[in-house]
DSSP file (Angstrom, degrees, kcal/mol; ACC not computed):
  #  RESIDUE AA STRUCTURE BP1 BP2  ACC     N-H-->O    O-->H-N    N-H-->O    O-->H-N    TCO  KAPPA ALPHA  PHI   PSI    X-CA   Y-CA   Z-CA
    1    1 A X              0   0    0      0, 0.0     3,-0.1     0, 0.0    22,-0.0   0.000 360.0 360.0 360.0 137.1    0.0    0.0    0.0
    2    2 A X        -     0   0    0      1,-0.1     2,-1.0     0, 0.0     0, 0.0   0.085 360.0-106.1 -20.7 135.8    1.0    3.5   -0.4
    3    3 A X        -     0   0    0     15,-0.1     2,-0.8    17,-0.0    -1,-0.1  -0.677  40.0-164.4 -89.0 138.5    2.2    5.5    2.4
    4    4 A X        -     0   0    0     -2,-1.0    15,-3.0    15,-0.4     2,-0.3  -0.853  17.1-131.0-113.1 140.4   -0.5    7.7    3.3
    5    5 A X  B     +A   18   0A   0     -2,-0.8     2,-0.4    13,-0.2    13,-0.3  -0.777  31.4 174.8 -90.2 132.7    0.0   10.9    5.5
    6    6 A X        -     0   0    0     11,-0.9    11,-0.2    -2,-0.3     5,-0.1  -0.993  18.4-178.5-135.9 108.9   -2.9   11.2    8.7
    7    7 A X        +     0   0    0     -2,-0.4     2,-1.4     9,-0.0     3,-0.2   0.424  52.0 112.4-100.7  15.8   -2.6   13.7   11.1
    8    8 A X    >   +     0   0    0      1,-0.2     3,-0.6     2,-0.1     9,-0.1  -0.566  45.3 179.0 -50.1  95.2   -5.6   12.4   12.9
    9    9 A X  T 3   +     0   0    0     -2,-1.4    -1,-0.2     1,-0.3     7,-0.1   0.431  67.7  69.9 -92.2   3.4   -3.4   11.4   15.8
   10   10 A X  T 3  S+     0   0    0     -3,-0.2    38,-0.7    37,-0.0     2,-0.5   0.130  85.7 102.4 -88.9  41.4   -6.4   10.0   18.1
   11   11 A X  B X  S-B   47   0B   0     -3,-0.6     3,-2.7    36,-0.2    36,-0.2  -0.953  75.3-137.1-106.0 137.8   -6.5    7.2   15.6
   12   12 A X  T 3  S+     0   0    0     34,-3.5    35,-0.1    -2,-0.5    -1,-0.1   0.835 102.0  59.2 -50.6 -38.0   -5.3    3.9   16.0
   13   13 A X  T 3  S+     0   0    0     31,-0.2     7,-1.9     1,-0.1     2,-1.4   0.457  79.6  99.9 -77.3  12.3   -3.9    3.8   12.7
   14   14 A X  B <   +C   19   0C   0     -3,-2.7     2,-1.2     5,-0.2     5,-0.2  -0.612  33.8 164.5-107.3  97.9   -1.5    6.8   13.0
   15   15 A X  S    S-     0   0    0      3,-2.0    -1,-0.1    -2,-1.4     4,-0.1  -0.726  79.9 -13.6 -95.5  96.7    2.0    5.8   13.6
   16   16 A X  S    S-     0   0    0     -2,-1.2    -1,-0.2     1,-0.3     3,-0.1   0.798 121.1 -59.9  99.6  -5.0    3.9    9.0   12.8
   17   17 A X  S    S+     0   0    0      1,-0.2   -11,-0.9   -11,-0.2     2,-0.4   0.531 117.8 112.3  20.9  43.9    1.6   10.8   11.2
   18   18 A X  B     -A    5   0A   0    -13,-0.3    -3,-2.0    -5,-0.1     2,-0.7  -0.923  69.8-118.6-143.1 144.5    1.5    8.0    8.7
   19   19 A X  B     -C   14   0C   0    -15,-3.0   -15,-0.4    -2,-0.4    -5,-0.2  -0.803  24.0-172.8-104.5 109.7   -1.9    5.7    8.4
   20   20 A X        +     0   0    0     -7,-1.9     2,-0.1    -2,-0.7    -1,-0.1  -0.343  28.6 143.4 -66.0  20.7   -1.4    2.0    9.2
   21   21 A X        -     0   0    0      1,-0.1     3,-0.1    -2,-0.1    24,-0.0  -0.397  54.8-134.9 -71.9 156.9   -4.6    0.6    8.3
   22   22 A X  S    S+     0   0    0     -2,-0.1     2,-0.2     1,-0.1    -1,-0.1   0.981 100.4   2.2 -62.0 -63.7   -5.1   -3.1    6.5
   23   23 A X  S    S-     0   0    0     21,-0.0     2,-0.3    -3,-0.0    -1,-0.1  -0.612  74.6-144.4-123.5 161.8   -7.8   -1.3    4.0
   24   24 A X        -     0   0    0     -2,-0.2     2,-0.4    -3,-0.1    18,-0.0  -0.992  17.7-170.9-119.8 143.9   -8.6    2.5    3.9
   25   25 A X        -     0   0    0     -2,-0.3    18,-3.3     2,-0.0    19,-0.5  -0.926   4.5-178.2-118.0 139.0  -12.3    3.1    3.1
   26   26 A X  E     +D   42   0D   0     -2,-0.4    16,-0.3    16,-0.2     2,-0.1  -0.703   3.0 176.5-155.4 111.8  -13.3    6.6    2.5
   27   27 A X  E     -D   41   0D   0     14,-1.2    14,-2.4    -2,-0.4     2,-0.3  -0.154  35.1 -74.3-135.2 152.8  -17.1    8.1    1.6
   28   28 A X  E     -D   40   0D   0     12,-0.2     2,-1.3    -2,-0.1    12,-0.3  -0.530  34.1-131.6 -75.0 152.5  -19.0   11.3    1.0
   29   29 A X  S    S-     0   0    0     10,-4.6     3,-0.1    -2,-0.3    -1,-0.1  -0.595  74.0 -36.0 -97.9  85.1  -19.6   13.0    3.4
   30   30 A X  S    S+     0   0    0     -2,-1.3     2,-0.3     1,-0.2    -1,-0.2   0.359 109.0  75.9  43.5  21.4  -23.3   13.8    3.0
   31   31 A X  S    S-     0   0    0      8,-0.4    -1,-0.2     1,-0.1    -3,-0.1  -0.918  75.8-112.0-146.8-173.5  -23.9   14.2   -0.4
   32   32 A X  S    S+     0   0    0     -2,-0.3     2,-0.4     1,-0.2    -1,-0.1   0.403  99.0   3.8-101.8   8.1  -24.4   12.5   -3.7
   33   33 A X  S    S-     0   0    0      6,-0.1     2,-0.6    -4,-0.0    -1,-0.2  -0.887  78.0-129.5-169.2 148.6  -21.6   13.5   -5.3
   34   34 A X        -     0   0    0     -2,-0.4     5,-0.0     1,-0.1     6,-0.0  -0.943  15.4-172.5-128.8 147.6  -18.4   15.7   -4.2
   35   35 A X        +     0   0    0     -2,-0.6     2,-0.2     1,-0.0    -1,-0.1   0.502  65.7   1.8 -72.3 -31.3  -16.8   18.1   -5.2
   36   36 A X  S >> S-     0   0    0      1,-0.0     3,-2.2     0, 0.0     4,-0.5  -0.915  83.5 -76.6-158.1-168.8  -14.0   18.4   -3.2
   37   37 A X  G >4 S+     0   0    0      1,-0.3     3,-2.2    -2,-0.2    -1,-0.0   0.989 119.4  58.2 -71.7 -30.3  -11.8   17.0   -0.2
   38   38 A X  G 34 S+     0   0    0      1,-0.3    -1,-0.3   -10,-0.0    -3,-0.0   0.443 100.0  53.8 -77.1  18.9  -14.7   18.7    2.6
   39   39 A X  G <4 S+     0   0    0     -3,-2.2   -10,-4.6   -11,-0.0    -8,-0.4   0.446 103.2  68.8-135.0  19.3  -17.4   16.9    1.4
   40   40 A X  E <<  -D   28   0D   0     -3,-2.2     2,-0.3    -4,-0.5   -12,-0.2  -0.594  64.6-152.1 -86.0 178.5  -15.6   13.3    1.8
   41   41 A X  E     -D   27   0D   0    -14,-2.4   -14,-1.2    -2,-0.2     2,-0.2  -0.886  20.6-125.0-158.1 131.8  -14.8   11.5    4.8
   42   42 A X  E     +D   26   0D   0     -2,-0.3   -16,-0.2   -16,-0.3     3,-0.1  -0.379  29.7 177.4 -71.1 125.1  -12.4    9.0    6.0
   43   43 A X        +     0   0    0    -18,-3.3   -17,-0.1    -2,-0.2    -1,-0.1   0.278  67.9  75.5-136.0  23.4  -14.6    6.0    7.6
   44   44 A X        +     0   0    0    -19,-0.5   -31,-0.2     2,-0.0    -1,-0.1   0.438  64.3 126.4-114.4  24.6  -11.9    3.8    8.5
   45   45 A X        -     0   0    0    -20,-0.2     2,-0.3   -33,-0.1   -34,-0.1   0.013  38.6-173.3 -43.8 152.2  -11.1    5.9   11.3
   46   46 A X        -     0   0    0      0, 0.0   -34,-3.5     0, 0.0   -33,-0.1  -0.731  29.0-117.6-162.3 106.1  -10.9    3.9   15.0
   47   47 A X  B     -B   11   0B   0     -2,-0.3   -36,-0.2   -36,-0.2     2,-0.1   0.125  36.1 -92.8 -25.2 149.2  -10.5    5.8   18.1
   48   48 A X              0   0    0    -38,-0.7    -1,-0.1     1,-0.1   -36,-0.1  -0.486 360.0 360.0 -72.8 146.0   -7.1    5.3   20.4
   49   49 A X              0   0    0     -2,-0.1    -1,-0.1    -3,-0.1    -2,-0.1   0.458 360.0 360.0 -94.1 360.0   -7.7    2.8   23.0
């Protein structure tokens, strides 16, 4: 996989600022089509234990 850069640092996957997921999955973020990066959303986010 690609390295991908995260600075979501409450997420489990963020070693480094770098995302360490198995898959990334990643959706609109309300609407039926986007336009740009604010109207997606990252949805394999997982909180820090």
């Amino acid at each position: 996989m690609p390295e991908i850069k995260c600075t979501v640092t409450e997420c489990d996957y963020n070693k480094s600022v770098e995302c360490h997921a198995p898959m990334i999955q990643v959706n609109r973020n309300n609407t039926s089509a986007a336009n740009n990066s604010d109207q997606t959303k990252c949805e394999t986010f997982k909180p820090k234990q």
